[in-house]
C-alpha positions in Angstrom: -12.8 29.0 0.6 -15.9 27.5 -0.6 -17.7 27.4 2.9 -16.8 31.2 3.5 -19.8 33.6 3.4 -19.2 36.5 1.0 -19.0 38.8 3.9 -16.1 36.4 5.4 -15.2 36.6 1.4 -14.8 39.9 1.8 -12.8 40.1 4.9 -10.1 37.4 4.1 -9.3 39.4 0.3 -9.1 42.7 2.2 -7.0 40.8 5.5 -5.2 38.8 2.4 -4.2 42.0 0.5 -6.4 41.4 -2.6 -8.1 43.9 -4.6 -11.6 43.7 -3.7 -13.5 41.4 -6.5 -15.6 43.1 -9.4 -20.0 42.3 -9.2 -19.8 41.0 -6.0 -22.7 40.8 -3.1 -22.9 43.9 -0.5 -22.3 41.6 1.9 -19.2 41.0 0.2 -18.4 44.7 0.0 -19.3 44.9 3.8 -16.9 42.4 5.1 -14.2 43.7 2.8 -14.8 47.5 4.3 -15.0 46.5 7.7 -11.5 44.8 7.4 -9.9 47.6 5.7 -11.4 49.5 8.2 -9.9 47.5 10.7 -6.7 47.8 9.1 -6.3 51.4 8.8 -7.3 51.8 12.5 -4.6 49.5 13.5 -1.6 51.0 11.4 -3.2 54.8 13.3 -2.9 53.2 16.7 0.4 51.7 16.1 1.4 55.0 14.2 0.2 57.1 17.1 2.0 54.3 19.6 5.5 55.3 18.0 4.8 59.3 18.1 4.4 59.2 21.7 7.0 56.8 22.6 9.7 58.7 20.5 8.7 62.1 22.1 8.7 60.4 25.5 12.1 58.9 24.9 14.0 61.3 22.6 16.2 62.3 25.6 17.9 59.0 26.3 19.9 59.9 23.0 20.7 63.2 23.6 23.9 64.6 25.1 24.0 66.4 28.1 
């Protein structure tokens, strides 16, 4: 962890779970948004993913 940057700092707390660290650099901050950001994007797509496949779908499991 040592040879991380604080913006790769940042990233792996935020990938990692972790709270993101008290006094640290903007950079830090930075790399710790832009994962969460990531994140949040990812679980929308997925969400968004599973809307549309349910709706297309839905019929299979209905009785005719």
């Amino acid at each position: 962890m040592d040879k991380l940057s604080d913006y790769e700092k940042g990233e792996y707390d935020a990938y990692a779970g972790y709270k993101a660290e008290a006094d640290q650099s903007d950079e830090y901050y930075f790399g710790y948004g832009d994962e969460y950001a990531r994140q949040q994007n990812e679980t929308a797509r997925s969400e968004a993913n599973l809307e549309y496949l349910y709706k297309k779908y839905k019929h299979i499991g209905e009785a005719k």
